[in-house]
Steps between C-alpha positions, in 0.01 A plus 500: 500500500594134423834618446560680791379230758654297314907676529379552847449136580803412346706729668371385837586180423882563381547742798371226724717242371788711495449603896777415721324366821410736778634244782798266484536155445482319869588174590236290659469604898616129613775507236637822639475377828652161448804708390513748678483286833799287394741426718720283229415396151619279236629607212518277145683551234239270247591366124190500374563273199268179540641243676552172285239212587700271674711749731181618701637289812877587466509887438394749785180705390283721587177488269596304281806739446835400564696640812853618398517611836438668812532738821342547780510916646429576822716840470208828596611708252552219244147410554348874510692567139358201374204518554447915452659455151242242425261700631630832336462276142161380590403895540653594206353229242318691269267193298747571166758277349424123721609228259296193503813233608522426883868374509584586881850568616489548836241418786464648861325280788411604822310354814224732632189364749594144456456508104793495227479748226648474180594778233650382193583753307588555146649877406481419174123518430512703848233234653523349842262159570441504901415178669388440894586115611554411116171640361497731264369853601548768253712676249625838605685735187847679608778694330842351518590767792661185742620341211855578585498498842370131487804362230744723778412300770470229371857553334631561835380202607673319199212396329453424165261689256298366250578600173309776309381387118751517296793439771665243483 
């Protein structure tokens, strides 16, 4: 009898764990909306190597991250794929495979109801840090779905990308 409740507790438990979640990942309902109600945003390529003490006042950041540069996108379908592929990788996260760095590349910043939010986001340990007026908000876990379409334009707009580990 031991036995038995025992193999069916543990089964329980490893099916549980193992359970892909019934609803998708969301973004928080004033995140989506702050988005989604864009009318232009600001897009950053970031270097997210620390910034030597000393610079701080000379070099352009955002967060303490240095700004390689940026482009503001005001273009309606620019701004839908944007943000629907973040979206679409926010939706798709599945909890599995986030590395512990935060080492953002790129950054989006929009204006909605008089506040500025922030999304710095690092595809590498798929992790986003979202700020309202400079505070700190929440993490939010993506896939790298608008990975690409964030280096394109920010390649059309012929700005640099920071360099991956390993690149030199």
């Amino acid at each position: 009898m031991k036995v038995t409740i025992t193999l069916v507790f543990t089964i329980l438990i490893f099916c549980g764990c193992h359970t892909k979640q019934e609803s998708p990942n969301t973004l928080p309902v004033d995140a989506e909306q702050s988005l989604r109600s864009a009318k232009e945003l600001v897009l950053y390529s970031l270097d997210p190597c620390c910034i030597e003490d000393g610079n701080e006042s000379e070099i352009p950041q955002l967060y303490g991250y240095q700004i390689l540069g940026q482009t503001e996108l005001n273009n309606e379908s620019d701004l839908n794929q944007i943000v629907d592929d973040y979206l679409r990788g926010v939706s798709e996260h599945d909890e599995m495979g986030v590395a512990a760095c935060f080492d953002p590349r790129h950054a989006i910043r929009v204006e909605h109801d008089a506040e500025t939010h922030d999304f710095l986001i690092c595809f590498y340990c798929s992790k986003t840090k979202w700020y309202i007026d400079g505070n700190f908000r929440e993490i939010i876990n993506h896939t790298d779905h608008a990975k690409s379409g964030l280096n394109q334009l920010l390649k059309e707009a012929d700005i640099e990308l920071a360099k991956l580990p390993g690149e030199k």
